[in-house]
C-alpha positions as CSV (number, residue, x, y, z in Angstrom):
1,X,-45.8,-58.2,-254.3
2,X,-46.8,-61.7,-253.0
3,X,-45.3,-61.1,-249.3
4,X,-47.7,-57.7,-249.7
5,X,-50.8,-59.7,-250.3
6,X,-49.9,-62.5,-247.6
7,X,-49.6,-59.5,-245.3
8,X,-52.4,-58.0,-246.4
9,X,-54.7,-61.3,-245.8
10,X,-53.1,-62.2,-242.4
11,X,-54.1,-58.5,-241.3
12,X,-57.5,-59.1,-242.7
13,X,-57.8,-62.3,-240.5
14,X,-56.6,-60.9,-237.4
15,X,-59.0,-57.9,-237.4
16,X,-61.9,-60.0,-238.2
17,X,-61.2,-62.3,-235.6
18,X,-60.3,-58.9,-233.2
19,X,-63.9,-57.8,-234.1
20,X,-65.5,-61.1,-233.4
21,X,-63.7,-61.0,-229.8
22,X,-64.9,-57.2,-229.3
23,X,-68.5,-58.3,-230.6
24,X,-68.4,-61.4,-227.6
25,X,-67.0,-59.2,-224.9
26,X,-69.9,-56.8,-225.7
27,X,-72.0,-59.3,-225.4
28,X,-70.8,-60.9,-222.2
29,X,-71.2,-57.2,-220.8
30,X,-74.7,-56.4,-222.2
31,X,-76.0,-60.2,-220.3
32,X,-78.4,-59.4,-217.4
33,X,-77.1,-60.1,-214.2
34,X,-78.6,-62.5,-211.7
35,X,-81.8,-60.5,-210.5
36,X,-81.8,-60.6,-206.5
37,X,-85.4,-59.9,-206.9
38,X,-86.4,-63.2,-208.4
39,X,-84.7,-64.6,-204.7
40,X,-86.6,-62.3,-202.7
41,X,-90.6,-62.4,-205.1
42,X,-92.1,-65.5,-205.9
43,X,-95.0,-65.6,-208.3
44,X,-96.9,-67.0,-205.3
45,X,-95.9,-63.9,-203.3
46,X,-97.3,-62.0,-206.8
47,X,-100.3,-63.7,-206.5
48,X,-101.0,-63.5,-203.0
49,X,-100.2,-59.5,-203.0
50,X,-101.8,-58.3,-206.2
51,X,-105.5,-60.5,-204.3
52,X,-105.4,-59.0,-200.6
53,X,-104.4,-55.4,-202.2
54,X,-107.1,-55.5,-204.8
55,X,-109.5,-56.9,-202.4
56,X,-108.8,-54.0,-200.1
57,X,-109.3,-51.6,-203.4
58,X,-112.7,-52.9,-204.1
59,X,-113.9,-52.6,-200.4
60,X,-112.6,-48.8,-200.3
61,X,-114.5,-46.0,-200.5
62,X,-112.8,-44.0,-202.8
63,X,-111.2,-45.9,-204.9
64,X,-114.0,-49.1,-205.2
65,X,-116.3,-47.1,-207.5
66,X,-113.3,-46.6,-210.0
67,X,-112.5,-49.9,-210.2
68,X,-115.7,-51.3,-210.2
69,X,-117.1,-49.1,-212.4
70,X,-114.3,-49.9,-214.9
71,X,-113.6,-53.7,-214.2
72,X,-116.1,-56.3,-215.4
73,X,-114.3,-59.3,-215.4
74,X,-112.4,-59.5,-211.7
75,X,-110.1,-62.6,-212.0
76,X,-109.1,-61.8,-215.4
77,X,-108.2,-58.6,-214.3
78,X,-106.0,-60.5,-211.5
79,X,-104.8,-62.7,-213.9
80,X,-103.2,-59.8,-215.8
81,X,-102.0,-57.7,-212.5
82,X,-100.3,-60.8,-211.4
83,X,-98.4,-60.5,-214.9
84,X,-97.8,-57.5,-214.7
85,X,-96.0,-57.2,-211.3
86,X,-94.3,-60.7,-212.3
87,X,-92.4,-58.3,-215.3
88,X,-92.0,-55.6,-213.1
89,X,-90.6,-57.4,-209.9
90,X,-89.0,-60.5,-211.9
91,X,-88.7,-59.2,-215.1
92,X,-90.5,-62.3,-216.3
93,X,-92.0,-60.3,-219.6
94,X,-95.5,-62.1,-218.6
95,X,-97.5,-58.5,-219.1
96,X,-98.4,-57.7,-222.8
97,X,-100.8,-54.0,-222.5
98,X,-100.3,-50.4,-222.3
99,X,-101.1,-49.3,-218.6
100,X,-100.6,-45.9,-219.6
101,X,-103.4,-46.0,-222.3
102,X,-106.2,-47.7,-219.7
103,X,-105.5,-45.6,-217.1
104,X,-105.5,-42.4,-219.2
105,X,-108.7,-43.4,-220.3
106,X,-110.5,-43.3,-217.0
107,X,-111.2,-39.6,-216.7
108,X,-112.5,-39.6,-213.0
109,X,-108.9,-40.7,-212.0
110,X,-106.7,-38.1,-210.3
111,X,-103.5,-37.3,-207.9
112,X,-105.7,-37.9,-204.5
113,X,-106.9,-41.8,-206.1
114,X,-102.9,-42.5,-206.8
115,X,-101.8,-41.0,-203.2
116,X,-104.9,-43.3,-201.6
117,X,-103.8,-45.9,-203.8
118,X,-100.0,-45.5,-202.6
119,X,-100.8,-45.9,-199.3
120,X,-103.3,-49.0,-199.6
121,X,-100.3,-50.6,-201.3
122,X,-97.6,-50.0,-199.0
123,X,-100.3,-51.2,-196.1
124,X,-101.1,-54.4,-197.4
125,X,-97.4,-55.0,-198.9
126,X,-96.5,-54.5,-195.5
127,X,-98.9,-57.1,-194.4
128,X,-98.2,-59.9,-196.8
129,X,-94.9,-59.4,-197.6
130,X,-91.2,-60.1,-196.1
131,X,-90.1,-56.8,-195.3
132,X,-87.3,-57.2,-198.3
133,X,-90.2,-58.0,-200.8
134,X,-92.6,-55.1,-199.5
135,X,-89.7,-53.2,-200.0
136,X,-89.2,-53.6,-203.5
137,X,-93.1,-53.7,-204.5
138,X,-93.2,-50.3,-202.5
139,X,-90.4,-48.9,-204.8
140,X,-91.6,-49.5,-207.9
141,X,-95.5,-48.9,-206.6
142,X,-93.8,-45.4,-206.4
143,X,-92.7,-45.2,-209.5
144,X,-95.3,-46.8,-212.0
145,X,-97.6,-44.4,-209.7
146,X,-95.4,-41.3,-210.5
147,X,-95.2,-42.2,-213.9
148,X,-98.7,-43.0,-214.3
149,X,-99.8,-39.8,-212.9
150,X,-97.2,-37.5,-214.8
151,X,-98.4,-39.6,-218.5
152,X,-102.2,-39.0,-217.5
153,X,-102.0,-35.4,-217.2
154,X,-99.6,-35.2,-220.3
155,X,-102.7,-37.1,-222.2
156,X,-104.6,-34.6,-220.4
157,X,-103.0,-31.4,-221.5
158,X,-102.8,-30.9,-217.3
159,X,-100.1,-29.3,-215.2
160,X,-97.8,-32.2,-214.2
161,X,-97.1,-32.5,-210.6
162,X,-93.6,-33.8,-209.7
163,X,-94.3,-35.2,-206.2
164,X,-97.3,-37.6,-204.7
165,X,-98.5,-37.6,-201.1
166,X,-98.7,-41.2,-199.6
167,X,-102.7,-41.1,-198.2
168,X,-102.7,-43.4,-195.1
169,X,-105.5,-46.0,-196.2
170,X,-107.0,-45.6,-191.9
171,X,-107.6,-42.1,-192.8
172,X,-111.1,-41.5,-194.7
């Protein structure tokens, strides 16, 4: 009965520590990997993009009025672009809001703003940007854009439209 028990506990002990080792290998697989990004996008590069883009935006004809008409407060506005590109790009977790919410909210935005918007973005990314970093704003411009769009006309009770046409910003 005794050498049963002893078995028993020794069983017990290698199965917890078993589990532990599972639990730290989990771990260990779960960690993020270095982030090439963080090499390639400096906050400074944030900072420099998220100003000449918006700068552009507030000049243009089509969408200034939007943004204008919604922003009051320009370089807090900045401020919180800059933090939000810094998660996006460097996964930094600087940007606390809900995008989707204050975009859905404007109701004179549309596909044609997003596609101008697009193509404004790539421009000036191009501009400012080593071609690695425009590169990787330009991807995930396309994607926040797509999802944007596709959230907004959910809010809206709209037909979602799976693709977006890049507007060149020297076309008016």
């Amino acid at each position: 009965m005794r050498r049963r028990i002893v078995y028993l506990e020794v069983r017990a002990r290698r199965s917890a520590a078993s589990t532990d080792a599972k639990k730290k290998k989990r771990k260990k697989k779960r960690a993020v990997p270095h982030d090439s990004n963080i090499d390639v996008i400096s906050e400074a590069t944030i900072e420099t993009l998220v100003h000449a883009f918006y700068e552009r935006v507030r000049a243009d004809a089509i969408l200034g009025p939007i943004f204008n008409g919604a922003i009051d407060d320009w370089d807090a506005h900045l401020a919180k672009l800059c933090a939000f590109w810094s998660s996006v790009t460097r996964k930094s977790g600087r940007y606390k809001g809900t995008p989707m919410k204050v975009h859905a909210d404007i109701p004179d935005i549309g596909g044609h703003h997003f596609a101008r918007w697009l193509g404004l973005f790539e421009a000036t990314a191009r501009d400012v940007c080593i071609p690695a970093a425009a590169d990787i704003f330009i991807d995930r411009a396309h994607r926040i854009a797509q999802s944007l769009q596709l959230g907004i006309a959910l809010h809206r009770g709209e037909a979602i439209v799976p693709s977006l046409e890049v507007v060149n910003p020297n076309s008016r």
